[in-house]
C-alpha positions as CSV (number, residue, x, y, z in Angstrom):
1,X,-45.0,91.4,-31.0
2,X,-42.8,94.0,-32.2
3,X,-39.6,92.8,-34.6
4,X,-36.7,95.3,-35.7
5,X,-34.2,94.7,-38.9
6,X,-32.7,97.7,-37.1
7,X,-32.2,96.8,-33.8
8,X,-31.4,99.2,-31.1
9,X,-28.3,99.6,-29.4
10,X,-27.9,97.4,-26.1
11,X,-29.0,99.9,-22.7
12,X,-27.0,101.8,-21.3
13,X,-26.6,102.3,-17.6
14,X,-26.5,106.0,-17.6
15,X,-29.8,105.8,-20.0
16,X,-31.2,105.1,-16.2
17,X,-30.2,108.3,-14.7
18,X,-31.8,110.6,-18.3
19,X,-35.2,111.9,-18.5
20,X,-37.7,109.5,-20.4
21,X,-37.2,111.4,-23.8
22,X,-33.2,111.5,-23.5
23,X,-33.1,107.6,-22.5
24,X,-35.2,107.1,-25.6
25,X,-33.0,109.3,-27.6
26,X,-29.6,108.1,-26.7
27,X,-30.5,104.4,-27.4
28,X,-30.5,105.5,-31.2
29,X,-28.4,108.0,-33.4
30,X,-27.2,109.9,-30.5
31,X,-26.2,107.2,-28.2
32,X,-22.5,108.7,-28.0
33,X,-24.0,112.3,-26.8
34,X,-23.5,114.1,-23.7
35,X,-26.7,114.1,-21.1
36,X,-27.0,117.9,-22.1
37,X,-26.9,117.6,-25.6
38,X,-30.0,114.6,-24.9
39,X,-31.6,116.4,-22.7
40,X,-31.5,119.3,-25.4
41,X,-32.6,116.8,-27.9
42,X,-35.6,115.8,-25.7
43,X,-36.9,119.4,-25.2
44,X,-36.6,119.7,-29.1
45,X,-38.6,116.4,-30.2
46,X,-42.1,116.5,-30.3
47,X,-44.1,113.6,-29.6
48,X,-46.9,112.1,-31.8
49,X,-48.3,108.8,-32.1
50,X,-49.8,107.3,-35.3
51,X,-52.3,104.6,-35.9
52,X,-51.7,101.6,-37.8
53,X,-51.8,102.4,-41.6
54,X,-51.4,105.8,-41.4
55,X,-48.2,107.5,-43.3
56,X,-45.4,109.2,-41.3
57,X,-44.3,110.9,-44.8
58,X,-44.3,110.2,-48.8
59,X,-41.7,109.2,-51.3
60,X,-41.0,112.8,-52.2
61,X,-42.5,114.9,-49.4
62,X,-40.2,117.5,-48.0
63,X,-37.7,115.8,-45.7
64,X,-38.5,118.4,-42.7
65,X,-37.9,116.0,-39.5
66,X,-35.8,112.9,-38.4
67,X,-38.3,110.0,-36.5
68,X,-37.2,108.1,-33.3
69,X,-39.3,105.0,-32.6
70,X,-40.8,104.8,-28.9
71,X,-43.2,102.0,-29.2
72,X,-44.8,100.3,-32.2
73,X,-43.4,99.5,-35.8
74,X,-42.8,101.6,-39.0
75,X,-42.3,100.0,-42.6
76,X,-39.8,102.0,-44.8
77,X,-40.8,101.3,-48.6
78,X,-40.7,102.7,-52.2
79,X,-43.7,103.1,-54.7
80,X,-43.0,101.9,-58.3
81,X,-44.7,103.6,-61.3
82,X,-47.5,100.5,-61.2
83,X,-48.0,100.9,-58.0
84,X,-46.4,98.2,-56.3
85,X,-44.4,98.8,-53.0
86,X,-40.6,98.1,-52.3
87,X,-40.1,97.2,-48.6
88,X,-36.5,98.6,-47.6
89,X,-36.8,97.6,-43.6
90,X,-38.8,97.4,-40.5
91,X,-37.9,99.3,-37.5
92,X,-38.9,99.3,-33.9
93,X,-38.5,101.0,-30.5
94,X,-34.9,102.9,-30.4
95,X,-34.4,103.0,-33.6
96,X,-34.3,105.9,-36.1
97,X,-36.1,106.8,-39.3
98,X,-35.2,109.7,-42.3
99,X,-31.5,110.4,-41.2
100,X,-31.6,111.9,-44.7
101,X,-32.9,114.9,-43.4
102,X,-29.8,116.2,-41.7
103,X,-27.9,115.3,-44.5
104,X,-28.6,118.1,-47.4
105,X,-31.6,115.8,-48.8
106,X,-34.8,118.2,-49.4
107,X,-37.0,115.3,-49.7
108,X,-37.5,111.7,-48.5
109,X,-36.3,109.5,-51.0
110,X,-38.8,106.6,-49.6
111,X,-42.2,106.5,-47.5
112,X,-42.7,105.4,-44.3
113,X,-46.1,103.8,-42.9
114,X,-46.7,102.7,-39.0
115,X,-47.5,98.9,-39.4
116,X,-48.8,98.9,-35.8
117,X,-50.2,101.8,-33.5
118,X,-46.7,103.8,-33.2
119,X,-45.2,106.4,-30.7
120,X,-43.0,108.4,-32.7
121,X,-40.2,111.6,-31.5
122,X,-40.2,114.0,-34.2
123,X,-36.5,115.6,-34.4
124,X,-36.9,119.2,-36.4
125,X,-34.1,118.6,-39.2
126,X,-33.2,121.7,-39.9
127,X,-32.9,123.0,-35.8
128,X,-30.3,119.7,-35.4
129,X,-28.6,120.2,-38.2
130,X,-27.9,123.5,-37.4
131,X,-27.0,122.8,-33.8
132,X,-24.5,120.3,-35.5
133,X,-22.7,122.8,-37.8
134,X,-22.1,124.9,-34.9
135,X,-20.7,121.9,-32.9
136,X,-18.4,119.7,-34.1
137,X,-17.9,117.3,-30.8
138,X,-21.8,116.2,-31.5
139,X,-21.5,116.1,-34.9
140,X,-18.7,113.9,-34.6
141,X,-20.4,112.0,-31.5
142,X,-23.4,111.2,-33.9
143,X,-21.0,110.2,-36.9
144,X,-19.3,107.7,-34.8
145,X,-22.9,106.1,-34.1
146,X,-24.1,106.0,-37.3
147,X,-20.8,104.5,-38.4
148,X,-21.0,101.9,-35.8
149,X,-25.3,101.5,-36.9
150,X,-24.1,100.9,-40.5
151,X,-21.6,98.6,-40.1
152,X,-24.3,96.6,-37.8
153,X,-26.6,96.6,-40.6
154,X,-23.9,95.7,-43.5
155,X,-23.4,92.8,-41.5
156,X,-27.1,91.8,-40.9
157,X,-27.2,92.3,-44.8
158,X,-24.6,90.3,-45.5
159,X,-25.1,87.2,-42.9
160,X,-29.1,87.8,-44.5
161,X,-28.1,87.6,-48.1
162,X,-25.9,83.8,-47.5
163,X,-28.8,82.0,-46.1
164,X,-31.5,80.3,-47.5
165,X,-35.3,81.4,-47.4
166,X,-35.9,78.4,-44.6
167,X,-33.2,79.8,-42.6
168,X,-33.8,83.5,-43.0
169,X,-37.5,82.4,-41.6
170,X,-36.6,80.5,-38.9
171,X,-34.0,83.4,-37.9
172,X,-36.6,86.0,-38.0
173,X,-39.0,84.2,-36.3
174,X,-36.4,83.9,-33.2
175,X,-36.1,87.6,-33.1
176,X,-39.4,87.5,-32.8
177,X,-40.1,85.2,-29.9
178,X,-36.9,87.3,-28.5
179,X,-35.7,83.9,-27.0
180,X,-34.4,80.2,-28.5
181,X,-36.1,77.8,-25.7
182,X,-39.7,76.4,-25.3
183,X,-42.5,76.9,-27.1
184,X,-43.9,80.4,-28.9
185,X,-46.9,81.9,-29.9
186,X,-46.1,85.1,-32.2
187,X,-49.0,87.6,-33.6
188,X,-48.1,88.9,-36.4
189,X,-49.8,92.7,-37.3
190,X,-48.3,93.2,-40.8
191,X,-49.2,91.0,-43.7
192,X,-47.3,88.3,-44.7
193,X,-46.1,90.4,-48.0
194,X,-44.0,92.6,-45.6
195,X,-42.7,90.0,-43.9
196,X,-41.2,88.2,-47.3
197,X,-40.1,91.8,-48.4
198,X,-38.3,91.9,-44.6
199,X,-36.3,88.9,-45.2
200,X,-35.5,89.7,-48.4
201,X,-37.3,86.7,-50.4
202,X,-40.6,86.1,-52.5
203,X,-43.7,85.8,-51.3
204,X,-44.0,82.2,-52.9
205,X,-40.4,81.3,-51.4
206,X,-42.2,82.8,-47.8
207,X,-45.2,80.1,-48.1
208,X,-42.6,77.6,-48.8
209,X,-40.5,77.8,-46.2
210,X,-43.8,78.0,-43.9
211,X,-44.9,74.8,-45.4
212,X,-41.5,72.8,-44.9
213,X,-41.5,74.5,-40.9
214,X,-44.8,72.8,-40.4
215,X,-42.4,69.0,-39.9
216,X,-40.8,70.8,-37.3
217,X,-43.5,72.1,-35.3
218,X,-44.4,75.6,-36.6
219,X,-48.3,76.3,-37.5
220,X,-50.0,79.1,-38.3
221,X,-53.6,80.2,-37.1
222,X,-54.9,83.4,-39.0
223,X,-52.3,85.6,-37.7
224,X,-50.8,83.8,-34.9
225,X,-47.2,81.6,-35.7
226,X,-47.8,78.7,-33.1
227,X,-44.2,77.3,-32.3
228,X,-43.9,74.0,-30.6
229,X,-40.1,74.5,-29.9
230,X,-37.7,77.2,-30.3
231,X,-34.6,75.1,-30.1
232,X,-35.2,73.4,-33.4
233,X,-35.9,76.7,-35.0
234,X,-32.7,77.5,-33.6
235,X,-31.2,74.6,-34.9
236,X,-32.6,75.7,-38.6
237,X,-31.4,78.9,-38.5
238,X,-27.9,77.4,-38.6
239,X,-28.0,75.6,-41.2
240,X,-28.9,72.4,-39.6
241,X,-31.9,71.2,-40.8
242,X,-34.0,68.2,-39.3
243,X,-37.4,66.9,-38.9
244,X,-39.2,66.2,-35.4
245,X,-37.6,63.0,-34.5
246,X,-33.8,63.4,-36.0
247,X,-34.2,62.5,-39.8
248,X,-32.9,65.1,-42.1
249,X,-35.4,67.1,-44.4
């Protein structure tokens, strides 16, 4: 099951009446396009897919292309001198990776790794941006949706950053199971470092949380989350925190 800090924008009617490149396309950056300028886009992108563990790009390669997800997930991260990695965000289908690129940056200033097998539109940066400078209504199109993008994701950030590991858990795991009712059984294909590094806490502070989830139904088998009931998670996630059978942890 696929999970995205970077969710796409909800669908769009008209996506119904584009090609299967320029529906793709306009649920991202360029949601505020015109069906030409998509369709445009479409012919542009090429089309690759990468298997899990293989790199999109390096910290520091030449930023040459902005990435659209179609299927799979992509882990953006830094590498420090020893070694270790920075996770910066997961992103799924419809959303967009290395905006950078159209934006005067020469190289990528991160990496960026498919977590799971990935279908991936590659976007020539230096084509777009050039089609931008020569037209301001789609430059100004696409500037309007990556304001609205950021101010989604300052807001994620910021809800993120006020809750507590437990509750940043149980919120995650929702958006994983996509629902808040019944029971859930989530398969996990990224390591449980990523998914600490996601949420924004330490790997330590991850196994705790798993361990006080276990009173209210959630177990883990190898990489399967086994969740009894979703409404309680639910019920976690806002702050509202209760074993099976209505005592307070």
């Amino acid at each position: 099951m696929t999970v995205s800090l970077c969710p796409a924008s909800p669908s769009n009617p008209r996506q119904t009446r584009l090609a299967p490149k320029a529906a793709l396309l306009a649920q991202s950056l360029f949601e505020g396009l015109s069906p030409k300028d998509l369709h445009w886009l479409a012919d542009l992108a090429l089309t690759k897919t990468y298997a899990k563990g293989q790199t999109l790009f390096d910290q520091g390669d030449e930023a040459r292309y902005l990435f659209v997800v179609e299927s799979g997930l992509l882990k953006i991260f830094t590498t420090q001198a020893n070694g270790a990695q920075n996770v910066l965000g997961l992103f799924g289908p419809g959303t967009h990776v290395a905006i950078v690129s159209l934006f005067g940056f020469d190289t990528y200033p991160a990496g960026c790794e498919a977590l799971e097998e990935a279908r991936v539109l590659l976007l020539p940066a230096n084509l777009l941006a050039k089609h931008l400078s020569e037209d301001p209504g789609t430059a100004m199109a696409m500037l309007k949706s990556a304001g609205k993008r950021l101010e989604m994701l300052l807001g994620n950030y910021l809800d993120l950053k006020s809750r507590s590991p437990l509750e940043r858990l149980a919120g995650h795991l929702l958006s994983l199971a996509g629902t808040d009712k019944g029971p859930a059984r989530i398969l996990l294909g990224y390591p449980r470092t990523v998914l600490a590094a996601a949420i924004g806490i330490a790997p330590e502070n991850l196994s705790r949380a798993f361990a006080r989830l276990a009173s209210s139904g959630v177990h883990s088998e190898g990489n399967a989350i086994i969740i009894e009931d979703l409404a309680v998670l639910k019920q976690i996630r806002q702050g509202n925190v209760k074993r099976r059978g209505g005592g307070r942890s």
